[in-house]
Each structure stands twice: as structure tokens, then as C-alpha cells.
N, C-alpha and C positions, 0 to 999 in steps of 0.2 A: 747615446750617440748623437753628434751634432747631425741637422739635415744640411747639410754643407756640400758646394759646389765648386771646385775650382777651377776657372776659364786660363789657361795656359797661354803665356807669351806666345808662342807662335798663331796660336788660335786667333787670339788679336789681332795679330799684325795682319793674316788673311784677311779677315774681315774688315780691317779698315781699310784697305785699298777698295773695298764699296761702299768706301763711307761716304754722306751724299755731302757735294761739294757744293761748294758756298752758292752757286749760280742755279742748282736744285733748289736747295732752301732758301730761298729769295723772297718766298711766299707772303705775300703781303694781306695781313690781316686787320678788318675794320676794329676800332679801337670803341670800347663802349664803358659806360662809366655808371656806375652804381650808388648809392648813400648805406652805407656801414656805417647805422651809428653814428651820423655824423663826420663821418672820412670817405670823400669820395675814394674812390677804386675804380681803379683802369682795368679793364678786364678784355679778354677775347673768348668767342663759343665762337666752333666750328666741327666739322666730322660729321659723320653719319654710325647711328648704330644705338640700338636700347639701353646699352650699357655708357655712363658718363665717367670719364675721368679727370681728375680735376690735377693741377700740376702746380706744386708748387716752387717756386726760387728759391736760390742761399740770398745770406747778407749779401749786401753793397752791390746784389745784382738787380735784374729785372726779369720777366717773361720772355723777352729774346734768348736768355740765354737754351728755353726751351726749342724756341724759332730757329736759329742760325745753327745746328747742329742737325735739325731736319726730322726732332723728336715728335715734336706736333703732326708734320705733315705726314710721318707714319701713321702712330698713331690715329688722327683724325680719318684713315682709311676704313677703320671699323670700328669706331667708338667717338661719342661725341666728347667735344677736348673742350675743357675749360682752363683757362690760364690767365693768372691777374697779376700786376704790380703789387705786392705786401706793402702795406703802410708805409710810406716813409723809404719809399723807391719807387723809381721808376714816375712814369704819371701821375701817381696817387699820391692825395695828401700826404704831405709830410709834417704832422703836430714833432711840435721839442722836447714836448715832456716826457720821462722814461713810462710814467701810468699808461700812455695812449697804448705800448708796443704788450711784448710780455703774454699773456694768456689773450688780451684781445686778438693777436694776431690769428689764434683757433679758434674762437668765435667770428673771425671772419670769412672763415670758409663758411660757418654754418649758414650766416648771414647771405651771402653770396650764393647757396646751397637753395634756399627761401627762396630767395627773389626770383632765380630760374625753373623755383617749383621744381628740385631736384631731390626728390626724398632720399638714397641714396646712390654712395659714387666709388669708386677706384680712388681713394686719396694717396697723389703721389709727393714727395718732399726731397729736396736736397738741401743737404747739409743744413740752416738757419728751419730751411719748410720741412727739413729730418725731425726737426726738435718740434715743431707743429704739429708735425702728425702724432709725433709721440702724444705730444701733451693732449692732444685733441680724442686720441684714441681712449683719453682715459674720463674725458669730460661728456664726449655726443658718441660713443661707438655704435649707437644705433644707426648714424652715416654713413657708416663704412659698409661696402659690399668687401672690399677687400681693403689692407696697406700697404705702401711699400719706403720701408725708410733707404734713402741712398744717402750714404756717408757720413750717419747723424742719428745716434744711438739717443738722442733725449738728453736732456739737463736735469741732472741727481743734482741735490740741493747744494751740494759740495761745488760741482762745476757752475751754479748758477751764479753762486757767490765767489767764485775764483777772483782771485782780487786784479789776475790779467785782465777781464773785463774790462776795469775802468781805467787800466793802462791804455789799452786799443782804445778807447773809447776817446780818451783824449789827445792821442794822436790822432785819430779821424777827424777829431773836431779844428783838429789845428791842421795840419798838414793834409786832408783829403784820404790818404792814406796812412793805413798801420802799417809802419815798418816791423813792427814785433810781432803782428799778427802774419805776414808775408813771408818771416822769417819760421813762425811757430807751422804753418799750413804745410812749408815747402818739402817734400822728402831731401833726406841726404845725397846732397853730391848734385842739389837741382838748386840750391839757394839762391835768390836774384842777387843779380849784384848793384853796385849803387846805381848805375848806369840804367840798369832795368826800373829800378824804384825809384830813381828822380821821370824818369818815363811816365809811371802809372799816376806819377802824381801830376803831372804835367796834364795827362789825357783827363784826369779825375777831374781839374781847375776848367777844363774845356769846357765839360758836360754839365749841360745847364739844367736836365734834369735829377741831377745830384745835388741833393740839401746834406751835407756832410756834418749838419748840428741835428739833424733829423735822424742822419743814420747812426749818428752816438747815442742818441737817445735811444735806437732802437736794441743799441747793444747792452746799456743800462737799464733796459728792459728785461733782460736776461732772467734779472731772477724772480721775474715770476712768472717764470717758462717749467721752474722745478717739479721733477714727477720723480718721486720714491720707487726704488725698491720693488717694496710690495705694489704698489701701484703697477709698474710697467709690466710684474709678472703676472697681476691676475687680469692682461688684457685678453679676451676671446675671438677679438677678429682676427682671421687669417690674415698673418702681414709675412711680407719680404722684407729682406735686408740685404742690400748689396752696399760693397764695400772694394776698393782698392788693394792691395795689398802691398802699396806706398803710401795707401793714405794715415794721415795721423789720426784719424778718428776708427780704425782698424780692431784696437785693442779693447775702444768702448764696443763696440757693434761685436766682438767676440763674447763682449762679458755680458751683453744684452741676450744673445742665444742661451746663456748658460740661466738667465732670468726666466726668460721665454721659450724653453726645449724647442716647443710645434712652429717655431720662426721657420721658417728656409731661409738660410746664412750664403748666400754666392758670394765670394774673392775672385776680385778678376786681378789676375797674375798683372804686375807691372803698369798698373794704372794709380794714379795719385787724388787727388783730390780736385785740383785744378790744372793750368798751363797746359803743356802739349802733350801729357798725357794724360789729362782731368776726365772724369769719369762721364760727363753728360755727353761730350765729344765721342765716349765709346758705342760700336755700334752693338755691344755685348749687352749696355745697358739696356735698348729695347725691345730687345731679342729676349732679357730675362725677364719681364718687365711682361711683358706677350704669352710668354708658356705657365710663367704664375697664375697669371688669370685664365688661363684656358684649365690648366689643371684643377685649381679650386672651380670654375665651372662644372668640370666633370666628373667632380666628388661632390657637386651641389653641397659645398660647403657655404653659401649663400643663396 
């Protein structure tokens, strides 16, 4: 029997009418910067609380997208919050080469983990920081108090080397944005239209802290993100998996429970991956995100 959860449209829709609004999450936090190996990293610690959790971003974002949604300023209520720019976004170094990205990205939590003298943490990931934690779960799980992967099953060697990769990869390099990738993320009946994606590419050319030969590299990075099979099944820390049930990575994060029975699998009814009804946006996310770790608390499964 899967341990599976499903959060119902109407349930949603309640709860986002207290979703915190953009002038709540305003919260302005001091930016501090680290040496990874030779990559600086932009990073934020805030909150209060014994237990640390550490948050990581999809591709082509940054740590605001933790911030502007108001997931920090919950969380950092009772848990200290760590949240960083990943290589090759946001403040941090941006190297070109696809070696820099890949498995270093999970050694940079560890690194980052170090330097705050953080023996273990709560590691949380979306979507790109999905595939991190996976891959990380299977390199340092002595880190983990707990995991929770959001909308990011891990890269099987098959997906690592999906040869879309290096399609997206080269339209980022050229144009800022993937249209193939924009088009592959988007559920049915939500597809941008051209008007939308000459937009994102417009807003992409603005943003100066976008190196778009940086973030191809980091997509050619990919495959050596890959964790087998057996690997992802014989992980022992207690992890989460929430998941959309428009999102397109749905069916991976299905097949990963069937890898990992003891996972807790939540579907939040009518939520996507991104846009206006992307999952970090949801306030189901922190809500599941909050009872995970209270429950593995109370089974002192850590």
C-alpha cells in the first residue's frame, strides 16, 4: 500500500485565500557568501530553532523563489533556514563548464553544511534541488535528519542522458530561454503562448544576474546527477515527496514510491509544477512539509 496523501482542489483553493501576500513576504534578508571549492555561494541563515533546514531551488531560479512565496518566513518561525543561490544562479558563481554543475551541486550542500558547523539538516529540494537531494541522499545520508523531494524524483541514468537535455541546453544558451522546456513543464490546456515566451525571454535578457551559458552548462550537467534503481531504493532516511497532480514529473515521483515503499507520497490535487498554480506558491506545500517532520519527530525516527 502506497503512504499517499491526496490534498483536494477545494482544500487548495481555501487555503490559498491565506496565502501570504506579496507585502508579508517582503522580508528582506542579509546576503552572505561562502567559498565551495572555489565557487563562491550566495547564501541566507535565519530562524530560530535546534533543528536546521536547509532549502533548495529548481533550474534557472534562485533562493527568492523560497522568499516571495513566504516559505522562509514560515518556516524560519521554528527552525533555523538556510537557503543558497546553486552554482550557476542567482549571486553565485557562475563556471561554463558542465564538470563544475552535476554531483558538485550535492557536495555543495555538504560544503555549505561545514562551514555553518551544521552536522545535520531537514534537506529540502525542488524540482533541479529534487534531483540533489536525491543524488545527495545517496552520497552523505548521514546529513539528513530528514528529506523531502518536491516535484523531482532523481535522475535514472536514462533521464540523465535524455538527449532533450542538450536541446534545452542550447536554446538557453541562445535565446535565455527554453521554449521546449516551457512547453515540456507546462500541464495541458496551460501551454504559454508565443506572447507569453517572447515575455520570459524579454524579462531573462533584463536580468543581470542570469549567465544563460552558465545555466546550459548547468543543464549539461545533468548526467552526473544519475542515481540507479537500486541506489535510490536502498536510501534509509525518512524522505517526503510531494508532487502536483498536473505536474509532469507526477509519474516519476509515483514510480520512486513504488522504489521506496516507507516514502510518504502527498499529490496535491490541481497544482502544476510552476506558473499560477506551481507548487512552492502552494500553502499545502508548507503545511506538509511541517507535519512530515513533526511526525518523524515523534516516532524519533531521527
Amino acid at each position: 500500500m502506497y503512504s499517499l496523501t491526496r490534498i483536494p482542489t477545494v482544500l487548495l483553493c481555501f487555503a490559498m485565500t491565506f496565502a501570504v501576500s506579496p507585502a508579508q513576504a517582503a522580508t528582506v534578508y542579509e546576503d552572505k557568501f561562502l567559498d565551495a571549492a572555489g565557487v563562491k555561494i550566495r547564501y541566507i541563515d535565519t530562524g530560530k530553532g535546534a533543528e536546521a533546514i536547509v532549502l533548495l531551488h529548481g533550474g534557472t531560479s534562485r533562493l527568492e523563489s523560497w522568499v516571495t512565496p513566504g516559505v522562509i518566513d514560515n518556516l524560519a518561525k521554528d527552525f533555523r533556514v538556510i537557503a543558497f543561490d546553486a552554482r550557476g544562479h542567482g549571486k553565485s558563481d557562475s563556471p561554463r563548464e558542465p564538470s563544475a554543475y552535476g554531483r558538485q551541486q550535492a557536495l555543495d550542500v555538504v560544503r555549505i553544511l561545514d562551514a555553518l558547523k551544521i552536522s545535520k539538516a531537514h534537506i529540502i529540494g525542488f524540482s533541479l534541488g529534487s534531483s540533489t537531494v536525491a543524488q545527495l541522499l545517496t552520497l552523505h545520508p548521514e546529513r539528513f535528519l530528514t528529506g523531502v523531494q518536491v516535484a523531482g524524483a532523481g535522475r535514472s541514468p536514462e533521464e540523465a542522458n535524455d538527449p532533450r537535455i542538450e536541446t534545452e541546453a542550447s536554446e538557453i544558451a541562445r535565446d535565455c530561454v527554453s521554449r521546449s522546456r516551457l512547453m515540456r513543464q507546462a500541464p495541458a490546456g496551460m501551454k504559454p503562448t508565443e506572447e507569453d515566451i517572447q515575455k520570459r525571454i524579454a524579462a531573462c535578457r533584463a536580468d543581470p544576474t542570469f549567465d544563460q551559458l552558465a545555466t546550459a552548462a548547468s543543464l549539461r550537467g545533468y548526467r552526473d546527477q544519475a542515481v540507479t534503481a537500486e541506489q535510490m531504493a536502498a536510501v534509509k532516511v525518512p524522505t517526503l515527496g510531494i508532487v502536483g497532480t498536473l505536474d509532469h514529473t507526477l509519474k516519476a515521483m509515483q514510480h520512486l514510491k513504488t522504489l521506496r515503499p516507507g516514502m510518504k507520497l502527498v499529490l496535491l490535487e490541481g497544482i502544476s509544477h510552476t506558473g499560477k498554480t506551481g507548487i512552492q506558491g502552494t500553502p499545502a506545500l508548507v503545511s506538509e512539509i511541517r507535519t512530515f517532520i513533526a511526525e518523524q519527530r515523534q516516532a524519533k525516527t531521527y
